[in-house]
Backbone as CSV, one residue per row, in Angstrom:
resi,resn,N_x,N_y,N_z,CA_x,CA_y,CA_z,C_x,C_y,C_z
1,UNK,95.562,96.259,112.039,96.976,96.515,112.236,97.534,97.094,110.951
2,UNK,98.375,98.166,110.920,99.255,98.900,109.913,100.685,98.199,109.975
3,UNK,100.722,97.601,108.531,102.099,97.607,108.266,103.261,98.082,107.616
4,UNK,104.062,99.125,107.739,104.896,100.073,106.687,106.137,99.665,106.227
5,UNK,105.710,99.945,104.740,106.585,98.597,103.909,107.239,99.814,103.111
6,UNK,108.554,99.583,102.778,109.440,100.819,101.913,108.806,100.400,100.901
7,UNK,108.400,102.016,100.166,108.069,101.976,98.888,109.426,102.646,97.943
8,UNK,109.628,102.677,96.980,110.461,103.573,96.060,109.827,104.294,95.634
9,UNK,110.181,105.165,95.254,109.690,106.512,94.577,110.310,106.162,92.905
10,UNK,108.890,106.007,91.974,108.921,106.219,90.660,108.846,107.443,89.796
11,UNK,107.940,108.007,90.779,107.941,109.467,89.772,107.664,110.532,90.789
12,UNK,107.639,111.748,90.539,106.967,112.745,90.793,106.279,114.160,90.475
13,UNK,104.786,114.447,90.680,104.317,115.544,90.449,103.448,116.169,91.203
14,UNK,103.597,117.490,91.100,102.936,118.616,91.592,102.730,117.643,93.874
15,UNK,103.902,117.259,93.948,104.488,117.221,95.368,103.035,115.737,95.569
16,UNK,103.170,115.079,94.686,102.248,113.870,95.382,103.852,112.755,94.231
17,UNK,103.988,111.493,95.187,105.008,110.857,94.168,103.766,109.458,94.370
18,UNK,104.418,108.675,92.922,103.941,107.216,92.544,105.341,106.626,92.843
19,UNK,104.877,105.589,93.667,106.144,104.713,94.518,105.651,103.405,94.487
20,UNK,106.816,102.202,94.093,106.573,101.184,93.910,106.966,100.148,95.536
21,UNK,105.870,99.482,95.521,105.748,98.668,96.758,106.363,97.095,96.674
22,UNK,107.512,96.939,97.119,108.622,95.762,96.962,108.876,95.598,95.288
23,UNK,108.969,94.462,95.152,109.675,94.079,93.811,108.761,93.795,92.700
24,UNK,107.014,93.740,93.374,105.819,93.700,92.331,105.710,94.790,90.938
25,UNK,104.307,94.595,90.790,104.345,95.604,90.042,103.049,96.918,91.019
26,UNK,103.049,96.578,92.313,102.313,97.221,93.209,102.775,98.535,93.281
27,UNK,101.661,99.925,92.958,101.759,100.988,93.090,101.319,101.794,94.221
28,UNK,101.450,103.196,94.250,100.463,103.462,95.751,101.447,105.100,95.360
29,UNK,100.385,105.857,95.733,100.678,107.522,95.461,100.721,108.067,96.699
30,UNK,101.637,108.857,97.223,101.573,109.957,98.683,101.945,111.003,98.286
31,UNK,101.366,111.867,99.294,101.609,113.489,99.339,103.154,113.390,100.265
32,UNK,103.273,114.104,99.721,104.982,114.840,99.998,104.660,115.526,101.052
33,UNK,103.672,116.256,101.161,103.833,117.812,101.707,103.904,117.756,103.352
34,UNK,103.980,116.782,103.619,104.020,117.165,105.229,106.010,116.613,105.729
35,UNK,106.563,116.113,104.656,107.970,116.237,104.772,108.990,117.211,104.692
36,UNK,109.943,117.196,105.534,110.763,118.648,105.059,111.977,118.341,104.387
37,UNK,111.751,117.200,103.804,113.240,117.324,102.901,113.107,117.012,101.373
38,UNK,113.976,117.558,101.103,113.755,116.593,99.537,113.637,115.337,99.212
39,UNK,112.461,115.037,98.244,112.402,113.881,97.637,112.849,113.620,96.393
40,UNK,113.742,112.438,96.051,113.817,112.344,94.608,113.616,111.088,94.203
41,UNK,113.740,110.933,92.900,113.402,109.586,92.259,114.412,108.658,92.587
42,UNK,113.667,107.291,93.268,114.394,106.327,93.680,114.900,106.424,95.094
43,UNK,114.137,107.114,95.848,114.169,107.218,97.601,113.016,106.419,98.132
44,UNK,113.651,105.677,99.051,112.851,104.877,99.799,111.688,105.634,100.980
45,UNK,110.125,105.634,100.725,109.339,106.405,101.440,108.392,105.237,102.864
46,UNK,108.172,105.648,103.767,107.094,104.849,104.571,106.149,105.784,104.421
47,UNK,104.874,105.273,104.196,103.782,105.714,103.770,102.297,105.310,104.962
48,UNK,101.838,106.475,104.742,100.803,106.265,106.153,99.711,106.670,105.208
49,UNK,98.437,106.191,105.469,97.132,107.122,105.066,97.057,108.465,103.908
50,UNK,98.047,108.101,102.851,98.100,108.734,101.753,98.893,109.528,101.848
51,UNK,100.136,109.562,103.042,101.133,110.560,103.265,102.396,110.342,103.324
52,UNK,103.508,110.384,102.193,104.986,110.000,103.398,105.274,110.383,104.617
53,UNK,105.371,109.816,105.426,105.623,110.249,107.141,107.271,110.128,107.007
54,UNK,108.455,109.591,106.410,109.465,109.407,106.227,110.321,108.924,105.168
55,UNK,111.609,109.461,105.216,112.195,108.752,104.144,113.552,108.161,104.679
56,UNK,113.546,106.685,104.007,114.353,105.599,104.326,115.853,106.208,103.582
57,UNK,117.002,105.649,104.567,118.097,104.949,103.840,117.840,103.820,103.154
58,UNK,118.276,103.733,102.142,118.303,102.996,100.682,118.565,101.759,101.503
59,UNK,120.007,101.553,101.990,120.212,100.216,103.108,119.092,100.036,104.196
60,UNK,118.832,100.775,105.043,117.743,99.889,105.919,116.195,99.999,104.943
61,UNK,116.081,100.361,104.134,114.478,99.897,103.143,115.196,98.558,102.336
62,UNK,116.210,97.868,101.894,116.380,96.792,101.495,116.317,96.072,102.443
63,UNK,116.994,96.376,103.530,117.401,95.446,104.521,115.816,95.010,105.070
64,UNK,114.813,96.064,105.371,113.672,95.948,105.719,112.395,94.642,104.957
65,UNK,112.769,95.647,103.699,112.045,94.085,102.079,112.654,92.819,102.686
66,UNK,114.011,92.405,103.027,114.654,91.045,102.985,113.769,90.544,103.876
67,UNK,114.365,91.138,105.290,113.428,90.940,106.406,111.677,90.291,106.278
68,UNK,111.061,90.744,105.556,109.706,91.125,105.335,109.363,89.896,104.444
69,UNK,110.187,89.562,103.327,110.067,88.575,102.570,110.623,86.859,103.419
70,UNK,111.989,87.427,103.943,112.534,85.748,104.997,110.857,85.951,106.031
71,UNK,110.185,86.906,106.473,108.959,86.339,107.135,107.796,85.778,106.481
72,UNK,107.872,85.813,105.367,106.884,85.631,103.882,107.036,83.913,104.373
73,UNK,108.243,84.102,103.783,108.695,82.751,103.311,108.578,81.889,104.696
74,UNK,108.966,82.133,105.853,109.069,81.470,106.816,107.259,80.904,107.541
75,UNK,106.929,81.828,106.990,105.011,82.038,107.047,104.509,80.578,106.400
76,UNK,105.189,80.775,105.029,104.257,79.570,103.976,104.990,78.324,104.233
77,UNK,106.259,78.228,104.539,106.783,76.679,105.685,105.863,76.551,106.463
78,UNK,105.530,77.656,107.347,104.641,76.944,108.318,103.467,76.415,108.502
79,UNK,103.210,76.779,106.533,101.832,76.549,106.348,100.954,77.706,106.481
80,UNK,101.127,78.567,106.450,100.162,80.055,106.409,100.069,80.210,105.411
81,UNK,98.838,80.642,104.807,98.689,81.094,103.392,98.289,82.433,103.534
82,UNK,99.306,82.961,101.971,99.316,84.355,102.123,98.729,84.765,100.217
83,UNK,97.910,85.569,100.949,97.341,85.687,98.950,97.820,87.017,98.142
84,UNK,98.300,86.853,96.826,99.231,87.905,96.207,99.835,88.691,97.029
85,UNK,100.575,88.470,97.940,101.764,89.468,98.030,102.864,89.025,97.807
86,UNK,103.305,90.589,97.035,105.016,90.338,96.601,105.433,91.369,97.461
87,UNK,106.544,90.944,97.768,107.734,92.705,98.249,108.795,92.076,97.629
């Protein structure tokens, strides 16, 4: 199963960006090139198989992390163990 988690966009070059994955210090690089809009630093990307497939509103990629983390958290109440992940 694929799960697509907003990344931010840290940098960018030559149309591939380094985007940070939740609030870690988790990295992960995509190609731009199959998007048609501009990207800039500090846009929220969903990332597929080494590609942005989209780019988030800033509000629904937070709103998404909260989401993602209240299921984190609601996970390890129930007793699920989950190993190093941050968002």
């Amino acid at each position: 199963m694929c799960l697509a988690v907003p990344a931010e966009v840290i940098s960018i070059v030559d149309q591939v960006a380094t985007c940070r994955v939740g609030e870690g210090d988790t990295t992960v690089t995509a190609s731009l090139m199959v998007l048609d809009e501009e990207i800039v630093i500090g846009d929220y990307l969903i990332i597929h198989a080494g590609f942005a497939i989209r780019k988030l509103d800033p509000l629904e990629a937070k709103q998404t992390l909260q989401i993602l983390r209240d299921v984190m958290a609601a996970a390890e109440e129930a007793g699920i163990k989950q190993d190093n992940i941050v968002i």
